[in-house]
C-alpha positions as CSV (number, residue, x, y, z in Angstrom):
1,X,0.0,0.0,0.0
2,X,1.5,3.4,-1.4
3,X,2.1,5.8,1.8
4,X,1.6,9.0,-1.0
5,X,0.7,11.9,0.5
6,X,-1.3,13.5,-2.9
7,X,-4.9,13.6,-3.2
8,X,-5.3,11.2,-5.5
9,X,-3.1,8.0,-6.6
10,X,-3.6,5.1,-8.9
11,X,-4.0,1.2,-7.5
12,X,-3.5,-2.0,-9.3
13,X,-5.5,-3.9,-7.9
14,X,-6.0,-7.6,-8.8
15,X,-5.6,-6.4,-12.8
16,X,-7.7,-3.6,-12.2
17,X,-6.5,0.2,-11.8
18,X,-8.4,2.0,-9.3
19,X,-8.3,5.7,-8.6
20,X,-8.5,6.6,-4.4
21,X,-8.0,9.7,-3.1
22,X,-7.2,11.7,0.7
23,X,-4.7,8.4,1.5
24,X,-3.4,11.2,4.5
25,X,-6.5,11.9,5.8
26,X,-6.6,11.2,9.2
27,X,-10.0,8.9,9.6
28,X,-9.1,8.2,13.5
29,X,-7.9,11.1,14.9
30,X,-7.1,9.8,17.8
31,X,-4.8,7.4,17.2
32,X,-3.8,8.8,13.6
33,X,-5.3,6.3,11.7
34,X,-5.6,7.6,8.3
35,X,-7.7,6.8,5.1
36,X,-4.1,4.9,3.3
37,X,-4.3,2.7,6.1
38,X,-7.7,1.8,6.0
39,X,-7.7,0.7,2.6
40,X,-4.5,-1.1,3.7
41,X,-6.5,-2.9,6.5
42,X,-9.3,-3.8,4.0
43,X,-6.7,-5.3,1.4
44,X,-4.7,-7.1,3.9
45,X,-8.0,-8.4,5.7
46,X,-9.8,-9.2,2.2
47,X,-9.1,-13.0,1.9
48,X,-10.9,-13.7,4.9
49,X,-14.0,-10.8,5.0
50,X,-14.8,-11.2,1.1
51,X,-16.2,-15.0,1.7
52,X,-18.4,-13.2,4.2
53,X,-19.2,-10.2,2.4
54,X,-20.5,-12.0,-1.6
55,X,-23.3,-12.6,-2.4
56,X,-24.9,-10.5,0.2
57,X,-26.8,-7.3,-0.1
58,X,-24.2,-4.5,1.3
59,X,-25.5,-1.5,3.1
60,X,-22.2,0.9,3.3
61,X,-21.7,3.5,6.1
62,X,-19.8,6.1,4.8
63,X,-17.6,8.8,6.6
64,X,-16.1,11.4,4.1
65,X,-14.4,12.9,7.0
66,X,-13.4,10.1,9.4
67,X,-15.0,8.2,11.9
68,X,-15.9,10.7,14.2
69,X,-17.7,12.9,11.2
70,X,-20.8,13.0,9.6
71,X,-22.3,9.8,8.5
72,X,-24.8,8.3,5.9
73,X,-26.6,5.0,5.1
74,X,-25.5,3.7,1.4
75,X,-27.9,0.8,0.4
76,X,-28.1,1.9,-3.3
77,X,-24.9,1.2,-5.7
78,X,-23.5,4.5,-6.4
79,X,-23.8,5.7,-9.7
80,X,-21.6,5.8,-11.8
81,X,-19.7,2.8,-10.3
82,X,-17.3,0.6,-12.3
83,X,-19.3,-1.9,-14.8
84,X,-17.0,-4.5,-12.7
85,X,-19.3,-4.0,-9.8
86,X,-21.8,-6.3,-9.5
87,X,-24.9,-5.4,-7.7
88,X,-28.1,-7.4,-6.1
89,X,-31.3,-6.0,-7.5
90,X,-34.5,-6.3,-4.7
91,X,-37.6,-5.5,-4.5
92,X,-38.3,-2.1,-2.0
93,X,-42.5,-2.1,-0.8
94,X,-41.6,0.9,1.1
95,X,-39.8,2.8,-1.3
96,X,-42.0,1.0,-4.1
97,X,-38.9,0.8,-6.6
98,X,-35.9,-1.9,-7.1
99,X,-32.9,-1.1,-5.2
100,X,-29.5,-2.3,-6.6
101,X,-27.5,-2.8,-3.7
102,X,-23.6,-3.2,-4.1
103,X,-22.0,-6.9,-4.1
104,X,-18.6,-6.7,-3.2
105,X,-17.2,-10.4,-4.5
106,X,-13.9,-9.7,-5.4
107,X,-10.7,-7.3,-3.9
108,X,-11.6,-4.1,-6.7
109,X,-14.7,-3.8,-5.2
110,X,-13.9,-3.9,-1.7
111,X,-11.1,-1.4,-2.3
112,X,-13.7,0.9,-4.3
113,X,-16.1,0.9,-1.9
114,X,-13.3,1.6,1.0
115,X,-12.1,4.4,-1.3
116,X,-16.1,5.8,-0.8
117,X,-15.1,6.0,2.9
118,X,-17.2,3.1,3.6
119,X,-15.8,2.6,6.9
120,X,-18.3,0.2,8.1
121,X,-19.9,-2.8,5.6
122,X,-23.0,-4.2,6.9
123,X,-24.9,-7.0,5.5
124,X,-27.9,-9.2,4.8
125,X,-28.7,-12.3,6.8
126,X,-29.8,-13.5,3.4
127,X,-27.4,-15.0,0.5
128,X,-28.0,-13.8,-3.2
129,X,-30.6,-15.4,-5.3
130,X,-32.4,-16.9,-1.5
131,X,-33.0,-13.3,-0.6
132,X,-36.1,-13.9,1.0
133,X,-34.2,-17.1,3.0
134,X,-31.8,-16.2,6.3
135,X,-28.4,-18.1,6.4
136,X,-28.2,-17.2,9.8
137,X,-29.6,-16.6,13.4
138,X,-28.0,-13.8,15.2
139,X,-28.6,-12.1,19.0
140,X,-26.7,-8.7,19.3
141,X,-26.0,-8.0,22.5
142,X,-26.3,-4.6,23.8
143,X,-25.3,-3.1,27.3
144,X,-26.6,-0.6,29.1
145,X,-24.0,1.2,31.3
146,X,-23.2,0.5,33.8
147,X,-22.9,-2.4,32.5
148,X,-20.3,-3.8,29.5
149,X,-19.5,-6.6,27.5
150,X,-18.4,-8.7,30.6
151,X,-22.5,-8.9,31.2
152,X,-22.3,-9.6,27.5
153,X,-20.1,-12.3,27.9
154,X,-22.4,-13.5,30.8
155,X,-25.8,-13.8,28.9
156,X,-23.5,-14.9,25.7
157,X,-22.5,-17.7,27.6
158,X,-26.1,-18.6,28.6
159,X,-27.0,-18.5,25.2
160,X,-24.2,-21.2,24.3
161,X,-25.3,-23.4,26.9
162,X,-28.8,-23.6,25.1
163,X,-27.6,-24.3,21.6
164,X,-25.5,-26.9,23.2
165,X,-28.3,-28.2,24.4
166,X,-29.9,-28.6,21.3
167,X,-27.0,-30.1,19.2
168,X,-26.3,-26.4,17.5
169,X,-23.2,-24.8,17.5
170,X,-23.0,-20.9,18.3
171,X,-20.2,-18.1,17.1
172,X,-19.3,-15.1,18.8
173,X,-18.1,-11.8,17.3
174,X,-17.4,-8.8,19.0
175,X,-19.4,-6.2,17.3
176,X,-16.3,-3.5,17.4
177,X,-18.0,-1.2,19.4
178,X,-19.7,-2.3,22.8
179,X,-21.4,-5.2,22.6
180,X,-21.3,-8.8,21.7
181,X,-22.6,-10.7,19.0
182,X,-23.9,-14.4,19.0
183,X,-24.5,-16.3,15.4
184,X,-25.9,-19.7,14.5
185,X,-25.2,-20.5,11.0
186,X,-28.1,-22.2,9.6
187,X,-27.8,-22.8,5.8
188,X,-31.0,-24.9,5.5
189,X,-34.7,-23.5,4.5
190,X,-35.7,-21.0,6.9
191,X,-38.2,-17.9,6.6
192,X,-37.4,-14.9,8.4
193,X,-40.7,-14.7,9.9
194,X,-39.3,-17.9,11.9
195,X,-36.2,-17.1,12.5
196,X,-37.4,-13.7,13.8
197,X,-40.4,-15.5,15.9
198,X,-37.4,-17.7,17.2
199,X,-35.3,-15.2,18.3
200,X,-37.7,-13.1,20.1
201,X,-39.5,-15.6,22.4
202,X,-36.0,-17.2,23.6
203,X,-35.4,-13.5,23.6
204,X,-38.1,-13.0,26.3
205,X,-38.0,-16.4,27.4
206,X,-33.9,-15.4,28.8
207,X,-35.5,-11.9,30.3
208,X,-37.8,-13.8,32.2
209,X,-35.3,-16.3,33.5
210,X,-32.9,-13.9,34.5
211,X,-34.8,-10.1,34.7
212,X,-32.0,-8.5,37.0
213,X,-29.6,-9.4,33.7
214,X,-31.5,-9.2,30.2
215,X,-33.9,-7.6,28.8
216,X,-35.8,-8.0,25.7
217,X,-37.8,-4.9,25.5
218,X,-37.0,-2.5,23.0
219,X,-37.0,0.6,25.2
220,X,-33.9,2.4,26.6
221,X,-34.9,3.4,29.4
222,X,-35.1,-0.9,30.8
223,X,-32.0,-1.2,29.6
224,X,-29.5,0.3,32.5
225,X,-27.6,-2.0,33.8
226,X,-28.6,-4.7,32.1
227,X,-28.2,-6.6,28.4
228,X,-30.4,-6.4,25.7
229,X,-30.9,-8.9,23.5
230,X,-31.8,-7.7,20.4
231,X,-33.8,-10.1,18.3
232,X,-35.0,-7.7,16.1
233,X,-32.0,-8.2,13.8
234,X,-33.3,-11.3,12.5
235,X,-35.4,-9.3,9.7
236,X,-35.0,-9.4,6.0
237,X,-35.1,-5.4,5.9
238,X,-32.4,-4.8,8.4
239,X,-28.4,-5.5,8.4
240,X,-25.9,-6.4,10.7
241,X,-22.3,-5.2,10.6
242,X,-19.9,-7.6,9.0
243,X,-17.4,-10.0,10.7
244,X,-14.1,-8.2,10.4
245,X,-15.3,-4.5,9.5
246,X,-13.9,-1.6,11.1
247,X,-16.1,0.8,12.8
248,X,-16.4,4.4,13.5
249,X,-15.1,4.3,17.1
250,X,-12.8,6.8,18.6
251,X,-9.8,4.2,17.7
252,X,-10.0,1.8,14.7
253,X,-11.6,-1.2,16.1
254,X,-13.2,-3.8,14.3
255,X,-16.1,-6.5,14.6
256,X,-13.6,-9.5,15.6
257,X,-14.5,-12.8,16.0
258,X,-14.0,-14.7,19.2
259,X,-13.4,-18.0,20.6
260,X,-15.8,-19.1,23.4
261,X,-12.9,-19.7,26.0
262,X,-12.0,-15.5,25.2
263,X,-15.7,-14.6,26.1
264,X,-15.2,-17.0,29.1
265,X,-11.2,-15.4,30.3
266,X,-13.8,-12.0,29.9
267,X,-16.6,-12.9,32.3
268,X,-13.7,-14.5,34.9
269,X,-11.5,-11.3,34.5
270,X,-14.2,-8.8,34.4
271,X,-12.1,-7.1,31.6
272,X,-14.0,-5.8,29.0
273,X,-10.5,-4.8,27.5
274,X,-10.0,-8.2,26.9
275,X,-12.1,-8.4,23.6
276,X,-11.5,-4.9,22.2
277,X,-9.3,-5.5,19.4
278,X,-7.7,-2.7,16.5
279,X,-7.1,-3.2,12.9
280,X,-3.2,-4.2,13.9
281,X,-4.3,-6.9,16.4
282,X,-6.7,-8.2,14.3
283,X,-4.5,-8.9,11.3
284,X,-2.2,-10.2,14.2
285,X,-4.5,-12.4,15.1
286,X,-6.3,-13.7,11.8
287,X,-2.2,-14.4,10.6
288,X,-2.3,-17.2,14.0
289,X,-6.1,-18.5,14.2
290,X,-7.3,-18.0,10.4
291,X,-10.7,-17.2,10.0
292,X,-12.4,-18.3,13.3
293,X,-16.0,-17.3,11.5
294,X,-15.1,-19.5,8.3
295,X,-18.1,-22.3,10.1
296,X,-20.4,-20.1,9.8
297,X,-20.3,-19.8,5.3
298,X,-21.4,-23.2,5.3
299,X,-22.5,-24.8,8.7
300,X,-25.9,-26.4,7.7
301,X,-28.3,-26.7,11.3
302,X,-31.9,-26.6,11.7
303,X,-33.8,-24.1,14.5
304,X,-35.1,-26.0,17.5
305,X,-38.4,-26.0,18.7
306,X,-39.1,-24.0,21.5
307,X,-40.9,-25.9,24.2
């Protein structure tokens, strides 16, 4: 990755020549992360996010002046955009027109879209043509201060211990910010209307168990203190940010995935430091464990039935 300081520069990037611009802007300022070395992150990182990122519908967040700067909600492909960039055509009721979101299935695109100042990528529970069909399951944990993703760890834990108990394995990602997330890969025939239904009685079916911990009700004000569980992702109109994005934190940290026995050292420690993890560490880390979310692409399990 070229460290020139001009406004605009010329990639090669996997036989294609891509224009990016602002590679000195400072994206972080805290730390001094810059615009270069977020594409840099994104091209180092791409062999294991692209798997993750195809064939899905991508909603880009975009941050023209850095992470702590005004933000906006991309869901259309911009126009122009190369004719290289392929793009998932689907069916809007509410805006009563086909949007044409991007599909970034190869490094060019990722790069162009980082070059956009899409900081954060967030996708669709669905895969491309099954639009309609969820891959996946997913809880996001949310705290409410005082509390942090050690109570996060806690209730992530308990949620384990179910799917366990039903034969179904269960992937934690940090979601980069605050909060834990907790995904079971399904890759069978599933509505959302199920996977939604699912989510939200075992939702409320934890907050009853344990009401001084989790809550499952939407408003804010139940949440002090305590973890939401927010089923509500588990919708074909909404996203969820990508395994191995960065995010538009005061430091470049990004949506890691995690082993179970990490969320466990968490809950023992009472260190929330423990799973906050920076573009650096996380190429560190995917260089040791490989991709610990690469289960999840094609781990075929079917929802139990709530008794």
């Amino acid at each position: 990755m070229p460290s020139d300081s001009k406004l605009k520069t010329t990639l090669e990037v996997a036989g294609r020549k891509l224009k990016v611009s602002n590679l000195a802007k400072v994206f972080y300022s805290v730390t001094g992360f810059t615009k270069g070395e977020m594409l840099n992150y994104y091209i180092r990182i791409a062999p294991l996010i692209l798997p993750h990122l195809a064939n899905r519908p991508l909603t880009m967040k975009r941050y023209p002046n850095g992470a702590q700067g005004k933000f906006f909600y991309q869901k259309e492909c911009p126009a122009p955009h190369p004719d290289w960039v392929k793009t998932i055509p689907i069916w809007s009721n509410s805006n009563n027109r086909t949007i044409n979101f991007c599909n970034a299935t190869d490094l060019p695109t990722l790069v162009w879209a980082a070059n956009l100042a899409a900081l954060e990528l967030h996708t669709s529970l669905s895969v491309t043509p099954k639009v309609n069909q969820p891959s996946l399951l997913v809880f996001d944990l949310d705290p409410g201060l005082p509390a942090t993703i050690v109570e996060c760890a806690q209730v992530g834990l308990l949620l384990k211990d179910y799917f366990d108990k039903h034969g179904l394995q269960s992937f934690p990602k940090t979601s980069g910010s605050k909060g834990l997330q907790i995904y079971i890969p399904l890759n069978t025939p599933v509505s959302y209307d199920l996977t939604k239904s699912f989510a939200r009685i075992l939702a409320t079916r934890f907050q009853e168990k344990y009401p001084n911990l989790i809550v499952a009700n939407m408003k804010k004000v139940l949440r002090t203190g305590k973890v939401f569980i927010d089923w509500s992702q588990n919708d074909k109109h909404k996203t969820t940010v990508c395994v191995y994005s960065l995010r538009a934190r005061e430091r470049p940290t990004i949506s890691t995935p995690v082993t179970w026995n990490e969320v466990l050292d968490v809950l023992k420690q009472k260190n929330p430091n423990l799973l906050n993890f920076e573009a650096t560490q996380v190429l560190d880390r995917t260089d040791k464990l490989g991709d610990l979310f690469a289960p999840v692409l094609t781990l075929k399990q079917k929802l139990p039935v709530i008794q």
